[in-house]
PyMOL Python script that loads the backbone (N, CA, C, O; Angstrom):
from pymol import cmd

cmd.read_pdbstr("""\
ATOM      1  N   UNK A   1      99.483 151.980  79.590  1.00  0.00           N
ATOM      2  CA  UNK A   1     100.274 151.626  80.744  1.00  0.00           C
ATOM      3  C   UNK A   1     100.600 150.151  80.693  1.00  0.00           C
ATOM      4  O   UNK A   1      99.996 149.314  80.022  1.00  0.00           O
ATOM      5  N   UNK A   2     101.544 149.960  81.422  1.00  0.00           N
ATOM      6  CA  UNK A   2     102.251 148.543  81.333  1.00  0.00           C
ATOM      7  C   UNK A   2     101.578 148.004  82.336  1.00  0.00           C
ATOM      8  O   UNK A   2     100.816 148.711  82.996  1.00  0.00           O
ATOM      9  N   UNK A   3     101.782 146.394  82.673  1.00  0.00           N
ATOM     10  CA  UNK A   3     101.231 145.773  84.238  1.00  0.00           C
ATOM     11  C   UNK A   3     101.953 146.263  85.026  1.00  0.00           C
ATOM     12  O   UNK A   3     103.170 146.446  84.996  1.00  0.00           O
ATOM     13  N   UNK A   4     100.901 146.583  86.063  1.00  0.00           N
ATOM     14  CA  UNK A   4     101.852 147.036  87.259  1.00  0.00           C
ATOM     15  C   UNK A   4     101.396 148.607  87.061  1.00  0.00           C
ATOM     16  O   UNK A   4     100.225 148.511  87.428  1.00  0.00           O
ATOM     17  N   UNK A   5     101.477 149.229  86.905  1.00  0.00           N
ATOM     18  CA  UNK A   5     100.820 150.809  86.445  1.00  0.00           C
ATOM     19  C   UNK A   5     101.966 151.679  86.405  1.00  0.00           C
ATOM     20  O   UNK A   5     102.091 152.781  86.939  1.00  0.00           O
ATOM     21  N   UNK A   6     103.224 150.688  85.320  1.00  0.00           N
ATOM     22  CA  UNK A   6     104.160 151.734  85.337  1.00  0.00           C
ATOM     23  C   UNK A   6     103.972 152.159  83.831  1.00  0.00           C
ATOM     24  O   UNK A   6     103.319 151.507  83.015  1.00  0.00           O
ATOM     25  N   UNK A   7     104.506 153.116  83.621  1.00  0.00           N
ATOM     26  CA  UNK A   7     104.119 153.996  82.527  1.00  0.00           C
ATOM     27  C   UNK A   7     104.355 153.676  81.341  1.00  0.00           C
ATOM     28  O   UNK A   7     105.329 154.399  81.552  1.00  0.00           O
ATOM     29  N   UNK A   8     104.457 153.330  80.312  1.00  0.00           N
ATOM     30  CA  UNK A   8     104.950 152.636  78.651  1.00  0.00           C
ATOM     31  C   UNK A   8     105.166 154.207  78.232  1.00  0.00           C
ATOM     32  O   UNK A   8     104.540 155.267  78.267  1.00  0.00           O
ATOM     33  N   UNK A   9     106.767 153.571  77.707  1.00  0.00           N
ATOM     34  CA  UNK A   9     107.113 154.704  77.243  1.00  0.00           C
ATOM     35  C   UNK A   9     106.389 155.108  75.677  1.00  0.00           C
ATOM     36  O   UNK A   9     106.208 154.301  74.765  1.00  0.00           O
ATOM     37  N   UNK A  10     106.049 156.546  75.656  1.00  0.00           N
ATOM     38  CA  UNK A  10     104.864 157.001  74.563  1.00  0.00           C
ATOM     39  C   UNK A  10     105.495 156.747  73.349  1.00  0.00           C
ATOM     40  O   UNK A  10     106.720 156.814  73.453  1.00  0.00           O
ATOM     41  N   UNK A  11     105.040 156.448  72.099  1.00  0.00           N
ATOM     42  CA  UNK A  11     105.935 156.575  71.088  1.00  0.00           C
ATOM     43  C   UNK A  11     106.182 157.565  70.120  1.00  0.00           C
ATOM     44  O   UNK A  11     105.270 158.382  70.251  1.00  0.00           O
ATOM     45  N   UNK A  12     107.015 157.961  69.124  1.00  0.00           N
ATOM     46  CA  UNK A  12     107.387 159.065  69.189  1.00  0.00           C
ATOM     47  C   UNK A  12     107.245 159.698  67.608  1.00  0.00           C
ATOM     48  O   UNK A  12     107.068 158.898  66.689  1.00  0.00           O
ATOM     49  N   UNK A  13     107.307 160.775  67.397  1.00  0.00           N
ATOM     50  CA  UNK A  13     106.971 161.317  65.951  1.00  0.00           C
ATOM     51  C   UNK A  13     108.547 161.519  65.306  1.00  0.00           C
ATOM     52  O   UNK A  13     109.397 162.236  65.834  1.00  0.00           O
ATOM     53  N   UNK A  14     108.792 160.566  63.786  1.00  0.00           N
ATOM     54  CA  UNK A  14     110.148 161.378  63.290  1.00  0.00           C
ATOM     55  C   UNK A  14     109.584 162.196  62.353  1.00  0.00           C
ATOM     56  O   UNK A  14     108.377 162.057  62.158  1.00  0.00           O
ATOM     57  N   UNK A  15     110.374 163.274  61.535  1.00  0.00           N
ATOM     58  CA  UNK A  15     110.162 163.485  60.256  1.00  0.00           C
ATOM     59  C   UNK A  15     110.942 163.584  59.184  1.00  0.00           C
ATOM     60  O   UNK A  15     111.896 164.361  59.237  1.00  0.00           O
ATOM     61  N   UNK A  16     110.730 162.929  58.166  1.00  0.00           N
ATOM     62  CA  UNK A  16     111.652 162.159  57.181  1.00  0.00           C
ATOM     63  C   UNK A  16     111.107 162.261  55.714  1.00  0.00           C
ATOM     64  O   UNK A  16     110.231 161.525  55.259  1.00  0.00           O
ATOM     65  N   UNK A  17     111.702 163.211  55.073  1.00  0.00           N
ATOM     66  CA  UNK A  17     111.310 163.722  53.692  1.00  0.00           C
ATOM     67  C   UNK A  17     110.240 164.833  53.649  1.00  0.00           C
ATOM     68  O   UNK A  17     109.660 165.150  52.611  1.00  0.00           O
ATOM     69  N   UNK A  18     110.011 165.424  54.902  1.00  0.00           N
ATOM     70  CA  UNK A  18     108.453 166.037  54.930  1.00  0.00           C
ATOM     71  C   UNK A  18     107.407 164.854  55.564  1.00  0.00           C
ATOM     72  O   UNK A  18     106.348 165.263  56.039  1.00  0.00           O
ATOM     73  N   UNK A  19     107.618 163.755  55.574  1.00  0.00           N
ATOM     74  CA  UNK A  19     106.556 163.643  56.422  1.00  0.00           C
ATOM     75  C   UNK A  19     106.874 162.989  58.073  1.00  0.00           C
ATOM     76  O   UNK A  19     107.832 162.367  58.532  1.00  0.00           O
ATOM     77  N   UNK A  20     105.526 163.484  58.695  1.00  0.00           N
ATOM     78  CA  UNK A  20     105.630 162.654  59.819  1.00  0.00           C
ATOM     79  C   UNK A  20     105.232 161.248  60.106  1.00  0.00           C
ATOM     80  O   UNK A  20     104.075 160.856  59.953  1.00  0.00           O
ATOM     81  N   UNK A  21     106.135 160.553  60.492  1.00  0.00           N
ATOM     82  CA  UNK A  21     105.974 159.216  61.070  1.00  0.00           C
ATOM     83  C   UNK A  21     106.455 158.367  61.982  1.00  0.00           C
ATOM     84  O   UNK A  21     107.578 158.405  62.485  1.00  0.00           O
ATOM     85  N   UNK A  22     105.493 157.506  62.221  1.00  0.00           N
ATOM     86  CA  UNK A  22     105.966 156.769  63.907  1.00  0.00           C
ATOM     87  C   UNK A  22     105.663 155.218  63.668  1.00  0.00           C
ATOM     88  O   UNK A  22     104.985 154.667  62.801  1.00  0.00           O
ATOM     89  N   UNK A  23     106.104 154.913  64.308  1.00  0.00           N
ATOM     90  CA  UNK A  23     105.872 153.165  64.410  1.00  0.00           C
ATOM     91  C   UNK A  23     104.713 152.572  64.064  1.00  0.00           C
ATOM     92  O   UNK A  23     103.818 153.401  64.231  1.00  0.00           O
ATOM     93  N   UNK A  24     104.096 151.108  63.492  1.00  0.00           N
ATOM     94  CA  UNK A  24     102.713 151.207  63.099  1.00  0.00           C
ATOM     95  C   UNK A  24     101.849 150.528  64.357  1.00  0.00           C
ATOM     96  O   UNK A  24     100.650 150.366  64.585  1.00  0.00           O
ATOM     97  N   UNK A  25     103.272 150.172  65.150  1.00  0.00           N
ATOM     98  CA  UNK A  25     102.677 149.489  66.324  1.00  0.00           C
ATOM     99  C   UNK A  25     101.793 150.582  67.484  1.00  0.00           C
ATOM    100  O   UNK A  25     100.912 150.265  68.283  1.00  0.00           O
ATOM    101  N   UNK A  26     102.278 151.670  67.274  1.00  0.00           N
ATOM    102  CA  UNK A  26     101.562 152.351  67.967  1.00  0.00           C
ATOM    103  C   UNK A  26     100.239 152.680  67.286  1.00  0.00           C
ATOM    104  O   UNK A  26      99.272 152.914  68.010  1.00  0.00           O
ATOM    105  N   UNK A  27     100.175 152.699  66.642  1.00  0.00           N
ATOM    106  CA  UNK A  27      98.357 152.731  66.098  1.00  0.00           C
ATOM    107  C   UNK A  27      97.759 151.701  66.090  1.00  0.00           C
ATOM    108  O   UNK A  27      96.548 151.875  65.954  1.00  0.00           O
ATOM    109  N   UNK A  28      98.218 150.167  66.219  1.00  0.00           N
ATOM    110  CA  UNK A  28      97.818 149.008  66.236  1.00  0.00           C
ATOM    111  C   UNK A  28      97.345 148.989  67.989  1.00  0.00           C
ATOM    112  O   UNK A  28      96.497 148.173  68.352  1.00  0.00           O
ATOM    113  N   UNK A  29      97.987 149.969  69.005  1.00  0.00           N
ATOM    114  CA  UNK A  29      98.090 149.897  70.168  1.00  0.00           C
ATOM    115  C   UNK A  29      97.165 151.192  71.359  1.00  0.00           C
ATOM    116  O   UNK A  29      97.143 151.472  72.557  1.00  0.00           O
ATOM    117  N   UNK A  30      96.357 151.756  69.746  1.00  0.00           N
ATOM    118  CA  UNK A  30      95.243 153.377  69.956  1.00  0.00           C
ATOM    119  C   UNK A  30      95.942 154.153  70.390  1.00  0.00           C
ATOM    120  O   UNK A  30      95.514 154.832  71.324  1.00  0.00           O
ATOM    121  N   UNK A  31      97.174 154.355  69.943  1.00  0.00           N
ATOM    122  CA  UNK A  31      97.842 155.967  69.990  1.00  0.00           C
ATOM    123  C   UNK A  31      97.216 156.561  68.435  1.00  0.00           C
ATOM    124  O   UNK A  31      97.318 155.944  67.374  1.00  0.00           O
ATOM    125  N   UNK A  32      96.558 157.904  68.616  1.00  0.00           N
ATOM    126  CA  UNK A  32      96.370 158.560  67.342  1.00  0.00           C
ATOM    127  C   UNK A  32      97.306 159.799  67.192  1.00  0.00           C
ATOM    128  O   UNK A  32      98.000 160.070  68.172  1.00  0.00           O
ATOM    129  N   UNK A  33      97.396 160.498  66.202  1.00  0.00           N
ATOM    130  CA  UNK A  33      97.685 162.057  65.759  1.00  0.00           C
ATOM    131  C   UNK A  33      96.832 162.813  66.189  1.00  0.00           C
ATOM    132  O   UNK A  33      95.643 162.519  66.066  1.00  0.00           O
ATOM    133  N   UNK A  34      97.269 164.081  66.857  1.00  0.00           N
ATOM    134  CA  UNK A  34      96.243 164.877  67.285  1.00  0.00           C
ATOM    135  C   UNK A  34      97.043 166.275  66.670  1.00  0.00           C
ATOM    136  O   UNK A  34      98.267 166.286  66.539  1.00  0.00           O
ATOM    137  N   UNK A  35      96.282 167.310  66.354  1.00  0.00           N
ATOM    138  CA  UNK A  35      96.814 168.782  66.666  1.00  0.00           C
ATOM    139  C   UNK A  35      95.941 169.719  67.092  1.00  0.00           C
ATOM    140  O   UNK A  35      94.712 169.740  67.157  1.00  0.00           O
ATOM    141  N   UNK A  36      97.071 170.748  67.467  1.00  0.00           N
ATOM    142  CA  UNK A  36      95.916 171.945  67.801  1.00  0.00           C
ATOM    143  C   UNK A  36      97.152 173.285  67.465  1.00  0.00           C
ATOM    144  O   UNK A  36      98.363 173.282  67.245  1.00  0.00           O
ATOM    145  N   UNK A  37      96.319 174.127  67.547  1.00  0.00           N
ATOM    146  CA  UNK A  37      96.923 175.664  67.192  1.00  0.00           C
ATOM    147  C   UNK A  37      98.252 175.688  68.608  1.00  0.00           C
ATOM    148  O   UNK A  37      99.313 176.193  68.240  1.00  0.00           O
ATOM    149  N   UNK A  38      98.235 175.411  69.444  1.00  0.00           N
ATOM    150  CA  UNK A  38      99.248 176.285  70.344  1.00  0.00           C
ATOM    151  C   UNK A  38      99.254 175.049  71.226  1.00  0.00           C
ATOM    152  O   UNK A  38      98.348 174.216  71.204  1.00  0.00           O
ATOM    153  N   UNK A  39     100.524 174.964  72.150  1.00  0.00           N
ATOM    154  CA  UNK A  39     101.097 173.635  72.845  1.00  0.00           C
ATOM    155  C   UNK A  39      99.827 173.340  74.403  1.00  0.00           C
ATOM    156  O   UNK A  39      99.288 172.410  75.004  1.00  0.00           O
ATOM    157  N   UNK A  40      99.885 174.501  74.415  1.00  0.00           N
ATOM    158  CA  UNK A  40      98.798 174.889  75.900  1.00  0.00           C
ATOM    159  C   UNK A  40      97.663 175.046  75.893  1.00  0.00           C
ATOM    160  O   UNK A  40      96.978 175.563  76.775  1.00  0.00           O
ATOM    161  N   UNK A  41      97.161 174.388  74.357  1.00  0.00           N
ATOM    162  CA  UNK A  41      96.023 173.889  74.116  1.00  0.00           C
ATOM    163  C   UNK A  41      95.142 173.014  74.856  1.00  0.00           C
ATOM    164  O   UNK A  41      95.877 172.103  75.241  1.00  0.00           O
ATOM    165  N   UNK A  42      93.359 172.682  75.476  1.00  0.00           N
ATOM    166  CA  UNK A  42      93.500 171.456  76.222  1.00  0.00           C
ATOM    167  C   UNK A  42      92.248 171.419  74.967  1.00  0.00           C
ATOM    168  O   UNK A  42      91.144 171.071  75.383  1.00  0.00           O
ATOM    169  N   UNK A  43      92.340 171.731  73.565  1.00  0.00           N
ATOM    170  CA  UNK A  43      91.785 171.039  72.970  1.00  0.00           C
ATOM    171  C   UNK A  43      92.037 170.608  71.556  1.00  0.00           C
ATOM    172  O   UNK A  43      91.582 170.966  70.469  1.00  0.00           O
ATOM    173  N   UNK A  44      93.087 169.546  72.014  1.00  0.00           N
ATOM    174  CA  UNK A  44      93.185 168.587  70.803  1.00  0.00           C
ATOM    175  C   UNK A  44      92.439 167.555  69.762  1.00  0.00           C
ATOM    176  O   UNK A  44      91.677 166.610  69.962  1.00  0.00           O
ATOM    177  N   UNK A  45      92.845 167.993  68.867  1.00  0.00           N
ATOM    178  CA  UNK A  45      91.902 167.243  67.567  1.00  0.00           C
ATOM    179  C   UNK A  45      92.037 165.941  67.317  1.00  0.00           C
ATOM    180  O   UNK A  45      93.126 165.833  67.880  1.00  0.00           O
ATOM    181  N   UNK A  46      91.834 164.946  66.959  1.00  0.00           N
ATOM    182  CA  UNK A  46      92.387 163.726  66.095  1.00  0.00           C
ATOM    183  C   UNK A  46      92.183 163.871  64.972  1.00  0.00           C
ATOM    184  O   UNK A  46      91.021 163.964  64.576  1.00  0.00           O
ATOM    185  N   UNK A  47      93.317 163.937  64.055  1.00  0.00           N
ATOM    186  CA  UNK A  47      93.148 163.796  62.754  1.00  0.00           C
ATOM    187  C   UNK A  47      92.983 162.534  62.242  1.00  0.00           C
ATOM    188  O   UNK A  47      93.625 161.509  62.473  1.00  0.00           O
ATOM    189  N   UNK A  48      91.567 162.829  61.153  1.00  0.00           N
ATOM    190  CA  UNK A  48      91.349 161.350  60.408  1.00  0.00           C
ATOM    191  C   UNK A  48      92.309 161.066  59.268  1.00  0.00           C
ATOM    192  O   UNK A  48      92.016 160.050  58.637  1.00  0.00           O
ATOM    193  N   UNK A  49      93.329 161.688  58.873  1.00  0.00           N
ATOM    194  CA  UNK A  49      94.379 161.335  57.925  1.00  0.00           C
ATOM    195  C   UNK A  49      94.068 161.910  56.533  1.00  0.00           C
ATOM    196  O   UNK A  49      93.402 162.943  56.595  1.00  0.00           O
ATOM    197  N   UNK A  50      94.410 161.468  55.194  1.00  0.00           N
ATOM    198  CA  UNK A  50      94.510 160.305  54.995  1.00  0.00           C
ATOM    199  C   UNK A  50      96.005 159.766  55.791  1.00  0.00           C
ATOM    200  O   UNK A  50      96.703 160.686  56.216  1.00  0.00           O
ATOM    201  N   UNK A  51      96.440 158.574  55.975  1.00  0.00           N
ATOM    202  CA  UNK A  51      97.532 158.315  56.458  1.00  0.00           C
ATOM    203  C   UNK A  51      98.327 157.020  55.471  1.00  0.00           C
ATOM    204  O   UNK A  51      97.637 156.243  54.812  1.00  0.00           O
ATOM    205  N   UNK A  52      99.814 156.940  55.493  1.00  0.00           N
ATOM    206  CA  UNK A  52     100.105 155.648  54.416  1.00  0.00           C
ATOM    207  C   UNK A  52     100.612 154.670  55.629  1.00  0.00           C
ATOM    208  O   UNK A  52     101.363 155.249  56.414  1.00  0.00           O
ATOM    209  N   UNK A  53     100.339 153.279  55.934  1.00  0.00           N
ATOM    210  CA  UNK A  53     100.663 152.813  56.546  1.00  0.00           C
ATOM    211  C   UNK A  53     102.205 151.691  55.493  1.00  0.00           C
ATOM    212  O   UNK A  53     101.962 150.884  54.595  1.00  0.00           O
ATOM    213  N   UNK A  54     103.145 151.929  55.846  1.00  0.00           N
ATOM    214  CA  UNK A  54     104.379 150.994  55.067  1.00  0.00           C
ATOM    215  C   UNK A  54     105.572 150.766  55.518  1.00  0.00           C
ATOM    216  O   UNK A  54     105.766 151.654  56.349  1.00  0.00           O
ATOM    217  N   UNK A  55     106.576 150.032  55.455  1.00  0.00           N
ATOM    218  CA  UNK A  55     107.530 149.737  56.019  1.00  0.00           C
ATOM    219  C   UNK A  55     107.092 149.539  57.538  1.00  0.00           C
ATOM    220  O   UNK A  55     108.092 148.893  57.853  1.00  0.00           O
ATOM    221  N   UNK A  56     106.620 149.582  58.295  1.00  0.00           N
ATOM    222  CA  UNK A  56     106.152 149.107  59.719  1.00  0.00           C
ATOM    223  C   UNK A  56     106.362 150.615  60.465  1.00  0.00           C
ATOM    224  O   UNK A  56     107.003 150.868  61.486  1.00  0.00           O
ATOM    225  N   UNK A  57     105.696 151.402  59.706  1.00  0.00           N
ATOM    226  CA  UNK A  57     105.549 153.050  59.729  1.00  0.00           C
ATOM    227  C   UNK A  57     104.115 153.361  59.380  1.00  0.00           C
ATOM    228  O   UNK A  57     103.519 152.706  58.525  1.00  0.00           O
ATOM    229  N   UNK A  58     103.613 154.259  59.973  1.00  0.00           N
ATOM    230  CA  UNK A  58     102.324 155.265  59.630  1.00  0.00           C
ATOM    231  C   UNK A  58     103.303 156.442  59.426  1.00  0.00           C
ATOM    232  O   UNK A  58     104.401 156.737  59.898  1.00  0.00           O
ATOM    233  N   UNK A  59     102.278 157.112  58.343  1.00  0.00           N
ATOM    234  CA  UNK A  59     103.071 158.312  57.310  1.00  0.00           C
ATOM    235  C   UNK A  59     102.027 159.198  57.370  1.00  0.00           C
ATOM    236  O   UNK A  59     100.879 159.038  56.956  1.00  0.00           O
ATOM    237  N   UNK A  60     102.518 160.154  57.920  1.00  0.00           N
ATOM    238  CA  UNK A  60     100.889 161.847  57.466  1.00  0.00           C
ATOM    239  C   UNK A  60     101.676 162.854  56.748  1.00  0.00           C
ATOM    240  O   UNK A  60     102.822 163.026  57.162  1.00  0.00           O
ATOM    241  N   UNK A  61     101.275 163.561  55.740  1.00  0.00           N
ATOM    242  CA  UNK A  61     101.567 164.697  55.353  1.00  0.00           C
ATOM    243  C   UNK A  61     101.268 165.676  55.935  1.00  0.00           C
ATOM    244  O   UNK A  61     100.109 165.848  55.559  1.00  0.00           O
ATOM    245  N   UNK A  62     101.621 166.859  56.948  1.00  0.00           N
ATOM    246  CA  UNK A  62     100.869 167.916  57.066  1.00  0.00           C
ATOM    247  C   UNK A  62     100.867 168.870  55.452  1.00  0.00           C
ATOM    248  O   UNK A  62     101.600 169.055  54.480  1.00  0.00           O
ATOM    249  N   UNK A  63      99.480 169.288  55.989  1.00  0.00           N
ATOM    250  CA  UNK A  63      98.754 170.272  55.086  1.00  0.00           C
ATOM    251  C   UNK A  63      99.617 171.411  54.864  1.00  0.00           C
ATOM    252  O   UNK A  63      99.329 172.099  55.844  1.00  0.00           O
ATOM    253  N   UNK A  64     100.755 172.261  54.018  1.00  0.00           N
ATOM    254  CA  UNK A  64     101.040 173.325  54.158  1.00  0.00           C
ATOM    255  C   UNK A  64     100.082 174.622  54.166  1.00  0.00           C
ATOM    256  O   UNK A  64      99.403 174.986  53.206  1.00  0.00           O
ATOM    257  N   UNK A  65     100.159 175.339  55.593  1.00  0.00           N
ATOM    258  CA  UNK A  65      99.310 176.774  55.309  1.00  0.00           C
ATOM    259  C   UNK A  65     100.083 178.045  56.011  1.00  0.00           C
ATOM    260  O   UNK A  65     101.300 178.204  56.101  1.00  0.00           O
ATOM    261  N   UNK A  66      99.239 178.734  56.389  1.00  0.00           N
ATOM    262  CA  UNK A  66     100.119 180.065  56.464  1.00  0.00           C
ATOM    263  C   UNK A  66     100.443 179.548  58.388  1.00  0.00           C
ATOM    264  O   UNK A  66     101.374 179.811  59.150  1.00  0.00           O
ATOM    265  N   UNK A  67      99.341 178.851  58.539  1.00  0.00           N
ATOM    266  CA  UNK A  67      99.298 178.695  60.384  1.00  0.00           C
ATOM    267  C   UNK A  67     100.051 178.143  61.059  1.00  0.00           C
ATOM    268  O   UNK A  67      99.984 177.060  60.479  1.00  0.00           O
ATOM    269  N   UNK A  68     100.728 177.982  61.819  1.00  0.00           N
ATOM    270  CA  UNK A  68     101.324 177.158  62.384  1.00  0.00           C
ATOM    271  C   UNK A  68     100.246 176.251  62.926  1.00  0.00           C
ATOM    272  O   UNK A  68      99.043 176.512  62.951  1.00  0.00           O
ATOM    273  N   UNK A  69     101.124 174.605  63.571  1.00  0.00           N
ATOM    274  CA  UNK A  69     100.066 173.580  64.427  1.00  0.00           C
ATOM    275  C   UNK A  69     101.214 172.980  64.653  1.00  0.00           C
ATOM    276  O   UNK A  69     102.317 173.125  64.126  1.00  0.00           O
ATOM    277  N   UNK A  70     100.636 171.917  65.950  1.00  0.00           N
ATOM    278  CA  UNK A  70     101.363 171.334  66.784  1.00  0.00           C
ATOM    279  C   UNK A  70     100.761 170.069  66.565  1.00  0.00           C
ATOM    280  O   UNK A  70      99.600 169.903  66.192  1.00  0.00           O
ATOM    281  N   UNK A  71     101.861 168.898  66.890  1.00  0.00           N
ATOM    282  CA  UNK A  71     101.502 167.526  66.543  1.00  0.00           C
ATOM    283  C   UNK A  71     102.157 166.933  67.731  1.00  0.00           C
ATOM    284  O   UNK A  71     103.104 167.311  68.421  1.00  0.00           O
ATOM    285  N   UNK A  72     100.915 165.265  67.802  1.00  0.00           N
ATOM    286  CA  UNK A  72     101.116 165.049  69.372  1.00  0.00           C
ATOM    287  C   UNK A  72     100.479 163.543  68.846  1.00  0.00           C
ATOM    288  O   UNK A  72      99.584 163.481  68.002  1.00  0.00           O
ATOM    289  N   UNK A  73     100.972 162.590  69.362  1.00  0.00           N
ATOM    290  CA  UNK A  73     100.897 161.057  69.596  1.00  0.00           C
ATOM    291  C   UNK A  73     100.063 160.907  70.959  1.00  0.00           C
ATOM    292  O   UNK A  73     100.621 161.075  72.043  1.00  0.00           O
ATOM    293  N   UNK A  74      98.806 160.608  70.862  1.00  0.00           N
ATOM    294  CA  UNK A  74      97.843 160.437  72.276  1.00  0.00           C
ATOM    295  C   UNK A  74      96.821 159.287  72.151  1.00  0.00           C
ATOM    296  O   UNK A  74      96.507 158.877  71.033  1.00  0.00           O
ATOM    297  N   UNK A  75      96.338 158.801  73.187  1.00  0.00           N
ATOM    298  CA  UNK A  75      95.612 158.136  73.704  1.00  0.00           C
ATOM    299  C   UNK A  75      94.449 158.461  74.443  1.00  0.00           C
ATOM    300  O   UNK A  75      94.501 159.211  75.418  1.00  0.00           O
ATOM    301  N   UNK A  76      93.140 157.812  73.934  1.00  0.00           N
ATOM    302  CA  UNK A  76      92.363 157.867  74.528  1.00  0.00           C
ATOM    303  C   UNK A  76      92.310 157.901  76.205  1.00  0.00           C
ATOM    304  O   UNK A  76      92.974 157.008  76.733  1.00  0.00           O
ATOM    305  N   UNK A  77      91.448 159.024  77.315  1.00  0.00           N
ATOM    306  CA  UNK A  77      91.778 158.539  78.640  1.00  0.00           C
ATOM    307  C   UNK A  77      90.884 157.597  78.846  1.00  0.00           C
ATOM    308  O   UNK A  77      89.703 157.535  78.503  1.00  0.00           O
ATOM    309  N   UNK A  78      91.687 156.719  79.557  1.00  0.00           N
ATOM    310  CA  UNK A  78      90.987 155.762  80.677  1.00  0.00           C
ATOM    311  C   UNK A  78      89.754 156.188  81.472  1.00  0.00           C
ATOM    312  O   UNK A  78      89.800 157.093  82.305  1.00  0.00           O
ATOM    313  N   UNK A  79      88.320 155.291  81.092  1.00  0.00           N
ATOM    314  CA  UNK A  79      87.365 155.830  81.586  1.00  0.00           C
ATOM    315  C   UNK A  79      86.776 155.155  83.120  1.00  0.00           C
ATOM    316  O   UNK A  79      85.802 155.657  83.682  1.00  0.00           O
TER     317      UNK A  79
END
""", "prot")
cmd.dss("prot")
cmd.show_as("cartoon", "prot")
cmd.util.cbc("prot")
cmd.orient("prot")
């Protein structure tokens, strides 16, 4: 959240050649990768990567398998 407790806008996943990637500022800022099997999931994973950090980009490969998964840019909650 920004000062003031207005909301920072989240940042966002592209995908470009097969992989996914987002800004590196957002991981510099504790947004991680999370997935889970289905959107209406309330239990999301953090993936430990590996990840390529370059061009002022974080880079993940997903794993090809038979399953589908869902990918999500999150933050720790506020305790």
């Amino acid at each position: 959240e920004e000062t003031g407790g207005v909301g920072a806008d989240a940042p966002y996943i592209d995908v470009v050649d097969g992989l996914m990637e987002w800004p590196i500022l957002s991981d510099s800022t504790g947004w991680r990768l999370a997935e889970a099997a289905n959107l209406a999931s309330n239990d999301w994973n953090e993936i430990a990567g590996p990840f390529v950090f370059t061009n002022d980009v974080v880079q993940y490969g997903a794993s090809t398998t038979n399953s589908a998964g869902f990918y999500r840019l999150q933050r720790p909650a506020k305790k």
